[in-house]
N, C-alpha and C positions, 0 to 999 in steps of 0.2 A: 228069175234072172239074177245072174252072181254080180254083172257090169254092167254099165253103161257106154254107150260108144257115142262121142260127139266127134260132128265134123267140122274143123278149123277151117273159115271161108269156104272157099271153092274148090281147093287144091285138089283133095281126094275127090269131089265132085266129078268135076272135068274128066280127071283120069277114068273115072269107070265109066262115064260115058262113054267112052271115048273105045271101048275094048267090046270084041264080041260077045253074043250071047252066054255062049258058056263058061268064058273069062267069069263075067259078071257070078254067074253061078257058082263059080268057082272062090269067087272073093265072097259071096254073101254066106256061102256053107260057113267057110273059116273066119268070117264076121259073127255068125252065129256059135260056133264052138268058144270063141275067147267068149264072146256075151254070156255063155252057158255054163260050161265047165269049170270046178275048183282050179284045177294045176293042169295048167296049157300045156302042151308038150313045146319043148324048143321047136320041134320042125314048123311048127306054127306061127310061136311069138318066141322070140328072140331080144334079150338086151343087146346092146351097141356097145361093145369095151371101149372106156374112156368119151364117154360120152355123157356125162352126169344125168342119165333118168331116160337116154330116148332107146326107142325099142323098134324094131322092125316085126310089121306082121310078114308073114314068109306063104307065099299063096305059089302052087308050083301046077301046071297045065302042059301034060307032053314035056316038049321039050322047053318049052316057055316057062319061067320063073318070073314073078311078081312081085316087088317089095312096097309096102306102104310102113312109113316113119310114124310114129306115134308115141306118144309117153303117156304114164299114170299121172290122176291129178284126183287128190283127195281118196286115196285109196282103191276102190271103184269106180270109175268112170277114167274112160283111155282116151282122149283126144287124138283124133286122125289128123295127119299134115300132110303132106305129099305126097306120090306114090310112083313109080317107075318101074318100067320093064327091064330085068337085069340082065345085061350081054356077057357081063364077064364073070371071074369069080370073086373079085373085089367090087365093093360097094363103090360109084362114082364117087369123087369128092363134092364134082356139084350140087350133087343130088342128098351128102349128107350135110354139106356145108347149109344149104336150104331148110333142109330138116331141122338142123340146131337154131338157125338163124329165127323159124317158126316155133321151135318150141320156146324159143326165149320172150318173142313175140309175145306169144300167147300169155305167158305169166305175168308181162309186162302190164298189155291189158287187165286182163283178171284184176290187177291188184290197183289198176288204176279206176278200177268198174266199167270197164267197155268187154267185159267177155264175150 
């Protein structure tokens, strides 16, 4: 294993519950290639321009596309934040304004020791 993948609260939780079988299937492959593989392809894992560190995993099903927000922390290991079904071809701003909001979160903790 090249990474580690933790899940921030519930966020990502929920969401994959929340999605059919082969959705599901569909995000655990692409959970498994970032966990596996040296050099993710883009269509995969994607950085966020202008977003200091957060990353989109990129999961695509037919015509349904996927996005779950995440960043690196400590080199290896990606923390998962939220995840959404994409309608358009710009990323919500809810959806990343959330995303930032939790990866800030997250470091905030970290360094407070509540990870």
């Amino acid at each position: 294993m090249i990474r580690e993948i933790i899940f921030y609260k519930n966020y990502f939780i929920n969401f994959y519950s929340s999605q059919n079988e082969i959705v599901q299937e569909k995000i655990e492959y692409t959970l498994k290639l970032i966990r596996t593989v040296e050099r993710v392809p883009k269509k995969f894992l994607k950085h966020i321009e202008n977003t200091d560190g957060l990353y989109e995993i990129r999961i695509k099903y037919g015509r349904d596309i996927f996005r779950i927000f995440c960043c690196f922390d400590e080199g290896r290991i990606i923390i998962l934040f939220n995840a959404f079904q994409k309608k358009t071809q710009k990323i919500p701003k809810k959806e990343l304004e959330k995303g930032l909001k939790l990866k800030q979160e997250y470091f905030q903790n970290k360094k407070g020791g509540k990870s």
